[in-house]
C-alpha positions in Angstrom: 12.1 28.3 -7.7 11.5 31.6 -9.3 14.0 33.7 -11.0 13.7 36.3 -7.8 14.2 33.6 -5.3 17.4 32.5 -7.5 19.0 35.5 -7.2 18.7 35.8 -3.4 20.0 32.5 -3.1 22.8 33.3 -5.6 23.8 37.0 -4.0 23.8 35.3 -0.4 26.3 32.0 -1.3 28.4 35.3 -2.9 28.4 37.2 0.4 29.6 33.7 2.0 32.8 33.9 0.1 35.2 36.0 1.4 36.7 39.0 -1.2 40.2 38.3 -2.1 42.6 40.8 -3.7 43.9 39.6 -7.5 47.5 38.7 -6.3 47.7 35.7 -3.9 50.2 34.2 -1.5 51.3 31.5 -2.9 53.2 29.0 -0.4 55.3 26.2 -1.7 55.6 22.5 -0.4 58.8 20.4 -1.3 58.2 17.3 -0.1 58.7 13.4 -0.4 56.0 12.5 -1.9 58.1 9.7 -4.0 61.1 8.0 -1.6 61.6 7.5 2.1 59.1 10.4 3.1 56.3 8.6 1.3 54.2 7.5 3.5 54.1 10.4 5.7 53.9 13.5 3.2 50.3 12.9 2.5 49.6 13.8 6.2 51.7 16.6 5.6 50.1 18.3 2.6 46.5 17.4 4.2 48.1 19.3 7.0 48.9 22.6 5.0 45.4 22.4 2.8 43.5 22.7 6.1 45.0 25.8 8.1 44.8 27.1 4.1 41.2 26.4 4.0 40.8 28.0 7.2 42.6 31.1 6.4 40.9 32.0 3.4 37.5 31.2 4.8 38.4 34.2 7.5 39.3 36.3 4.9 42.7 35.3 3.9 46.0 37.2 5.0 45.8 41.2 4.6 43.2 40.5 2.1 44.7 38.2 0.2 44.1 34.6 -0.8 46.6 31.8 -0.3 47.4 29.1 -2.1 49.4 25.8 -2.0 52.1 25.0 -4.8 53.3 21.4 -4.0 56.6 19.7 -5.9 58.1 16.3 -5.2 61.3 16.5 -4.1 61.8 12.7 -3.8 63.0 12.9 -0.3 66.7 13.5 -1.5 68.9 16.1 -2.7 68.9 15.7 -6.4 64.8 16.2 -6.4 65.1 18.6 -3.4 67.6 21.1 -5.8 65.0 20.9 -8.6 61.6 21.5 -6.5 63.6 24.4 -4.6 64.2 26.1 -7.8 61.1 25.2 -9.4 59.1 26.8 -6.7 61.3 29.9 -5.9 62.8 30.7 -9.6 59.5 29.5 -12.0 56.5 29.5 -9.6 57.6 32.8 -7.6 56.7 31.6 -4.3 56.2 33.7 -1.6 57.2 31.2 1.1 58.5 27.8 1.6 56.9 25.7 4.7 57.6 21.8 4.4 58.7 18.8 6.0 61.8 16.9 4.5 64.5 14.8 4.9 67.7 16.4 6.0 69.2 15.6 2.8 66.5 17.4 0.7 66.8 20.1 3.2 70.7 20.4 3.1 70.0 20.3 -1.0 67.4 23.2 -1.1 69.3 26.0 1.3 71.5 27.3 -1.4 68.6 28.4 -3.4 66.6 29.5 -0.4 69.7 31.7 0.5 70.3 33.2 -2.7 67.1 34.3 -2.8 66.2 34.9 0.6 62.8 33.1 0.4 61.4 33.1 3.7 61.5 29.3 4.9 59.9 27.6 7.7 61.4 23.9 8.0 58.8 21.4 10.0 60.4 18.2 10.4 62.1 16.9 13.3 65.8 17.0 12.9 69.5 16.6 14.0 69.6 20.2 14.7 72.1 23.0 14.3 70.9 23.3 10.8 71.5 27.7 10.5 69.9 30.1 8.5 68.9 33.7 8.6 65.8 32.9 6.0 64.7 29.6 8.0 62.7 28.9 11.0 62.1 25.6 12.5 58.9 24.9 14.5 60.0 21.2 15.6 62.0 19.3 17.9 65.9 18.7 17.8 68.1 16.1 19.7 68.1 18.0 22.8 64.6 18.0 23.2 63.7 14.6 22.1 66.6 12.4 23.2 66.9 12.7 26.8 63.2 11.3 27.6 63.9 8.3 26.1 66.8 7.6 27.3 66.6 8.3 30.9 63.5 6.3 30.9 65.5 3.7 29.4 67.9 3.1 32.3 65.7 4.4 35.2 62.3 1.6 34.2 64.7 -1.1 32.5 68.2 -0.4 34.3 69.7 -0.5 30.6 73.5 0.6 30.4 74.5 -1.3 27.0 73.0 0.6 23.7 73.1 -0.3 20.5 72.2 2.6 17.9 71.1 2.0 14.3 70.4 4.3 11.4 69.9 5.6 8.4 72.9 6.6 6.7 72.4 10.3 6.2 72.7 13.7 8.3 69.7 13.4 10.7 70.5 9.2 11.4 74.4 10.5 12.5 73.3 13.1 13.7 70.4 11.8 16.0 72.7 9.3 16.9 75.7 11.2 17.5 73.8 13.3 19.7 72.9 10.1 21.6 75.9 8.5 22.0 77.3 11.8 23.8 74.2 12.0 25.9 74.1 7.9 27.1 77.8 8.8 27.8 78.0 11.8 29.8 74.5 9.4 31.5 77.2 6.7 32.5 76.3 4.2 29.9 77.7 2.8 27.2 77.6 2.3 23.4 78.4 -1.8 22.0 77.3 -1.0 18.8 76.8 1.8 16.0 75.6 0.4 12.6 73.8 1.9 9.4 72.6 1.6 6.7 71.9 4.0 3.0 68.9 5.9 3.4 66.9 3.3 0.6 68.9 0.1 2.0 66.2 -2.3 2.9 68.1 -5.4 3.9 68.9 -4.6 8.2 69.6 -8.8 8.3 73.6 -8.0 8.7 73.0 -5.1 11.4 70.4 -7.1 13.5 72.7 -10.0 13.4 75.5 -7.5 15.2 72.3 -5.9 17.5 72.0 -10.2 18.4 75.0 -10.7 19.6 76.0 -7.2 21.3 74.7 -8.1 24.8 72.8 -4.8 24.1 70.3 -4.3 27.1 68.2 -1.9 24.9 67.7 -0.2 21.4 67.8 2.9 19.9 67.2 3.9 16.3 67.4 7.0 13.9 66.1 6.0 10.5 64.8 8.5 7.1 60.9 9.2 8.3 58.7 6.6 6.7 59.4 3.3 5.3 62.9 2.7 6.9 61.1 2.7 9.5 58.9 -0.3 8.6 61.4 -2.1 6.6 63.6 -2.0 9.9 60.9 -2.8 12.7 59.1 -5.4 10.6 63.1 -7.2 10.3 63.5 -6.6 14.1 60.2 -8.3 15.1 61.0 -11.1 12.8 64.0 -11.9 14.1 62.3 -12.3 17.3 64.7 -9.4 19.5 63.1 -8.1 22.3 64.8 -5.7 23.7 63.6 -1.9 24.9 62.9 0.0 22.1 63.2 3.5 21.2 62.6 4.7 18.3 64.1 8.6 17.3 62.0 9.1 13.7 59.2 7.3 14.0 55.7 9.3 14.2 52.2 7.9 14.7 50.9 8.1 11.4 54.0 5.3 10.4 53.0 3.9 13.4 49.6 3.2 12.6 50.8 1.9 9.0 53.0 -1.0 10.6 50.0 -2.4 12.4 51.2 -5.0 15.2 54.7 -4.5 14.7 55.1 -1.1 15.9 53.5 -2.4 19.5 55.8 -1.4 22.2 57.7 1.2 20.4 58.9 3.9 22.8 58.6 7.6 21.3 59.7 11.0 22.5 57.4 13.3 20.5 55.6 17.2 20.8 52.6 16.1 19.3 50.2 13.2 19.8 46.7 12.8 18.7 45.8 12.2 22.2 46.7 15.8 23.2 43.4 16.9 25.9 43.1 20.4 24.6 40.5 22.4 23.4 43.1 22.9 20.2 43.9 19.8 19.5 40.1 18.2 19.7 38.9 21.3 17.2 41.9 20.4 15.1 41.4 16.6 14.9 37.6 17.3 14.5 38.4 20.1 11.1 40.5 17.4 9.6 37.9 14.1 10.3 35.4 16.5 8.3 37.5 17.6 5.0 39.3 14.4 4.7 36.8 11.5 5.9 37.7 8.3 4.9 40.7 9.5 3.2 41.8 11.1 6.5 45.7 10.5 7.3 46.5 9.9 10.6 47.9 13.5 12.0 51.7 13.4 13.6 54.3 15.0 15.0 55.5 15.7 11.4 52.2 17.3 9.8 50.9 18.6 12.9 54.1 21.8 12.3 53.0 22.2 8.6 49.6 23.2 9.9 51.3 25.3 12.9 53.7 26.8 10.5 51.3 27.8 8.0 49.5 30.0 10.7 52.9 31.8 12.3 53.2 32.7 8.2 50.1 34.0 8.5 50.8 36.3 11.6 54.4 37.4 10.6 52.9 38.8 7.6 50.1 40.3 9.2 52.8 41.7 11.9 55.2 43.3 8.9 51.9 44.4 6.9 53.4 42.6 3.6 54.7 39.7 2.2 58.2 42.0 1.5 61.2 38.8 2.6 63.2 40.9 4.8 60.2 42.6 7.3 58.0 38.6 7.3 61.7 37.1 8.7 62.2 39.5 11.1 58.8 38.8 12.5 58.9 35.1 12.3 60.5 34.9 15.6 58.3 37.3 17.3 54.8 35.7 16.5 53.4 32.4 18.2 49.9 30.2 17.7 48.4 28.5 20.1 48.0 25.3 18.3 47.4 21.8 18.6 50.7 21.3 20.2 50.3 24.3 22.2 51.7 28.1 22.1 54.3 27.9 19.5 56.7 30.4 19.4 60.3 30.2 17.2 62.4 32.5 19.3 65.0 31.0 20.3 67.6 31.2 18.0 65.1 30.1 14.9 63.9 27.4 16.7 60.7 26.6 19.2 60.8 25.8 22.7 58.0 22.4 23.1 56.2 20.7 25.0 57.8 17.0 25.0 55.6 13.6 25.4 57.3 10.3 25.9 54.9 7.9 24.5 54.3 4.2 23.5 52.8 1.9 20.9 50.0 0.4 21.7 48.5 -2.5 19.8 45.9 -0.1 17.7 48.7 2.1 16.7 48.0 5.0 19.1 49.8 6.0 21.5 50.0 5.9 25.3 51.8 9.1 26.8 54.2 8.3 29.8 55.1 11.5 30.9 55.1 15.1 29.3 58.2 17.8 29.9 56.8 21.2 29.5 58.6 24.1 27.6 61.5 22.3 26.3 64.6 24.6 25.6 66.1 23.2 22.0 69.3 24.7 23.8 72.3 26.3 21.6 70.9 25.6 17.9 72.3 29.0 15.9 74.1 31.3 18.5 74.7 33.7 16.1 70.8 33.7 14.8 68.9 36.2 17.2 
């Protein structure tokens, strides 16, 4: 090839690459990827790196590049406090979008507050979690719960519930939230056990769930391996009872192989979502990841959202400046795999809801959908 032809070749791949200004955005990522979280936070981060890809390869955000800053916060408070600080205090952040457990969240406000980092929280959660500098694009009790459980006595009559879970905010909380709902439902509760978030012996708890007389299930464990630890116990013990499952998501699914058959979920996203969206979506990531492809769920699916409602909101205040990107936040939405997300009610997002079930591949079968789900009274005082 001569030296002519080189530089044609070499000033067109140049022209393919977008122009970014010096200073990028840089968006942090505290997440499990040691502890309970494990398993799922490399969905998560695949998530992010995609919509981040796609970004920049459309020019970036008002010119800018971003740029992903990812710290382990061991899925608990202690690593949570450090990889808050770390990323707001040493690596300057501009935003914080991640999925965590409730305890790392609870850990990393105070820092988040004090230095009113913008922060979009996209895990699934016990709700009522307020903030003026956070904004939550996934489900809470009130918009997962009731599926489940009026499926639950309507298809299998059930009355008697026993509830087990992790022994952390989001387990009580998921599970307070249920008790209150199975009672105002006119059933009842003949059991309530848990166990500490890393506990993996449930032999004493499933000996109670034995002899409750429980006519069906109904668990709230930390995201990831509690939840196999648990259901591999529970299958081994041969129970059979109806089986819902409040934390579970399909990647985990996928990763318990046979013994996740038969789960009931109440989830906004599935991979079997028939929209043009989703099937782009699902088709992006199949090409960047290949074989190292992590199954996408309803807890990577909001990173991926989230990243793009950052995007707008800082497009809508025409600068990364704290104060103007919250006060859009609410105001944006993305039509997304899930659908047109929107956080606007109170900091939170009104969803599309799909009660689903395990099949023996791992996927799952949607039952029934629930458009438009009002999260309901979340942070009254939050507009």
């Amino acid at each position: 090839m001569n030296r002519t032809l080189l530089a044609a070749v070499a000033a067109m791949a140049l022209a393919a690459v977008p122009a970014f200004a010096a200073d990028p955005i840089a968006i942090g990522i505290p997440v499990g990827l040691s502890g309970a979280n494990s398993v799922v936070a490399p969905s998560v981060v695949q998530a992010a790196e995609l919509a981040v890809d796609e970004i920049n390869a459309a020019g970036g955000v008002l010119g800018r590049k971003l740029v992903l800053d990812v710290a382990d916060d061991g899925s608990g408070a202690v690593g949570a406090q450090r990889a808050f600080d770390s990323l707001i205090y040493q690596k300057k952040v501009n935003v914080l979008i991640s999925m965590e457990t409730s305890a790392a969240r609870n850990a990393g406000l105070p820092a988040v507050n004090r230095s009113r980092t913008p922060y979009i929280y996209t895990s699934f959660y016990e709700g009522h979690s307020c903030s003026p500098n956070m904004y939550v694009d996934a489900w809470v009790p009130e918009q997962q719960v009731p599926p489940i459980v009026d499926d639950f006595m309507a298809q299998y009559h059930a009355k008697k519930f026993f509830l087990i879970g992790s022994d952390y905010a989001f387990g009580r909380g998921m599970l307070g939230f249920t008790r209150h709902y199975i009672e105002k439902k006119g059933g009842r509760i003949v059991g309530e056990e848990y166990l500490a978030m890393d506990g993996t012996d449930w032999t004493p708890i499933l000996s109670k769930l034995r002899s409750s007389g429980a006519d069906a299930l109904i668990t709230s464990t930390a995201g990831g391996a509690p939840n196999v630890t648990l259901t591999k116990q529970l299958r081994a013990a041969g129970i059979n009872l109806p089986y819902g499952n409040l934390a579970v998501d399909e990647g985990t699914a996928k990763s318990m192989g046979k013994d996740a058959t038969g789960i009931f979920i109440s989830a906004s996203y599935v991979t079997g979502i028939n929209s043009p969206e989703n099937k782009a979506f699902l088709a992006a990531m199949a090409k960047k990841f290949g074989a190292d492809l992590k199954t996408p769920n309803d807890l990577s699916v909001p990173e991926y959202e989230a990243v793009y409602l950052y995007k707008l909101a800082v497009e809508k205040a025409g600068s990364t400046d704290p104060k103007k990107v919250l006060t859009e936040l609410g105001t944006v939405s993305f039509k997304g795999p899930r659908g047109v997300i929107r956080m606007n009610v109170q900091h939170h997002a009104p969803l599309t809801m799909y009660l689903g079930q395990v099949q023996d591949d791992g996927s799952v079968k949607v039952i029934r959908s629930f458009s438009d789900v009002d999260p309901g009274a979340q942070c009254p005082h939050l507009k």
